[in-house]
N, C-alpha and C positions, 0 to 999 in steps of 0.2 A: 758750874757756870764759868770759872774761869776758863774752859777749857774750849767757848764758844767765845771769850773775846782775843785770845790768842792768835786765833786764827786770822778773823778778822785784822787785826794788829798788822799780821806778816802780812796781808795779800795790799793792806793801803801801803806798807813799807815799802813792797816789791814795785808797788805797782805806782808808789812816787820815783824810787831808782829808777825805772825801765823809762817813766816820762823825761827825767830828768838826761839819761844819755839820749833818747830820742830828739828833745828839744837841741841840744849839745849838737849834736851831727847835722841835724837838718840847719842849724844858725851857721855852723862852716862851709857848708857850702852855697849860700848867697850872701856874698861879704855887701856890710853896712856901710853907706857910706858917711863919710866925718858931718857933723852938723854942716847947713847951707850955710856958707856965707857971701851968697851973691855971684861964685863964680865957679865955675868947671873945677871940682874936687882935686886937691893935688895927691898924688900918686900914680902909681901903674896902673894903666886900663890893659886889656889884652882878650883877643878871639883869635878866631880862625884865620890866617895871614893878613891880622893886621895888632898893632901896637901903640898905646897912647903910655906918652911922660906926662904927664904933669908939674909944674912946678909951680914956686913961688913968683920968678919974674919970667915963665916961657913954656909952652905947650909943644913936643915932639910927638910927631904923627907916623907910622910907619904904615903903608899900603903894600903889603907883597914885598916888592925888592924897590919902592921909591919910598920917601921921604918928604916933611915937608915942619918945618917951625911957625912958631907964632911967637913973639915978642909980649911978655907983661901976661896977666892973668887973664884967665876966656872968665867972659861976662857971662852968667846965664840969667836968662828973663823970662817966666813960664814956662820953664822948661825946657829951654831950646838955647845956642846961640849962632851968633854969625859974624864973622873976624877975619880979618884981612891977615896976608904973612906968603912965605914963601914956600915954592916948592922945587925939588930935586926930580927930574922925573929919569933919569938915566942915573942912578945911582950903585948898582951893582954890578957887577964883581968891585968896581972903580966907578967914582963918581967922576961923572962927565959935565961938567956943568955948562953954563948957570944957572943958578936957581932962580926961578922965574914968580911972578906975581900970583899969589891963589886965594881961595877966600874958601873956609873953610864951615862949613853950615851943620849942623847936628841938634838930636833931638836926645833928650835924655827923658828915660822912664826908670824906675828906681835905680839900681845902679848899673844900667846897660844904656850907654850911651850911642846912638845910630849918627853915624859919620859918612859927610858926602863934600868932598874939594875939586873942584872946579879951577882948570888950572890952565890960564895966559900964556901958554908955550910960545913964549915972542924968538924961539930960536927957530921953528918949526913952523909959524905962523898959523896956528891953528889952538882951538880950545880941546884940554881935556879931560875929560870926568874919572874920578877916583872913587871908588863904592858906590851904593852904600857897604860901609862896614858898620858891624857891632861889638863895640871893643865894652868889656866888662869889668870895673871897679876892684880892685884887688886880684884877678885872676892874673896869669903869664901870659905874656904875646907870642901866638902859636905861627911862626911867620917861614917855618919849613927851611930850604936855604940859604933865607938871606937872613943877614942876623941884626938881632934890635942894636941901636945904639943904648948905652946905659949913659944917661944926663944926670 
């Protein structure tokens, strides 16, 4: 008899390890984001040529090879926010400025935030739209040759 609950024993043994690295690999790769506290999560976002900072007093936004900040924590309310700040749109190899007036609007589903700035170009007289992008909550900002600023 013992030698029919043995078996059994190994295969629940086996077969709690194999869940237990499955669970482990599949939780590394959609990182969690920090408990809500009312405002666009602070850390590194990052996709495909675009890059979010986060901080405690300011928000850095990268689009391809421009740029753009926000001042103080991004608000979020059902999901979403919408925040005034500025943007660099001639930024690379050398930044050409000024940074002009932009308003930065996004939508967050668990931790993929979709980002869209609209952007006052009073040098150029003309409005112009950045994304959407979908920048991801603990990933790298995959932004090809221009390179992130580190805040």
């Amino acid at each position: 008899m013992a030698s029919h609950i043995a078996p059994r024993s190994m295969s629940a043994l086996i077969f709690s390890g194999v869940s237990a690295v499955l669970l482990a690999c599949s939780s590394g790769r959609s990182p969690s984001l920090p408990p809500f506290d009312g405002a666009l999560a602070v850390g590194t976002w990052g996709g495909d040529g675009a890059g979010m900072i986060v901080g405690d007093t300011a928000m850095h936004l990268h689009i391809g090879c421009t740029y753009g900040d926000v001042s103080g924590r991004v608000p979020v309310t059902g999901g979403r926010f919408d925040v005034s700040g500025s943007y660099m749109l001639r930024a690379y190899p050398i930044a050409i400025g000024p940074a002009v007036p932009a308003r930065f609007v996004g939508r967050i589903i668990g931790a993929t935030a979709t980002v869209t700035v609209t952007v006052d170009d009073t040098v150029q007289h003309q409005t112009v739209v950045r994304g959407p992008v979908a920048v991801t909550y603990g990933e790298q900002p995959r932004l090809g040759p221009c390179p992130i600023c580190r805040r």
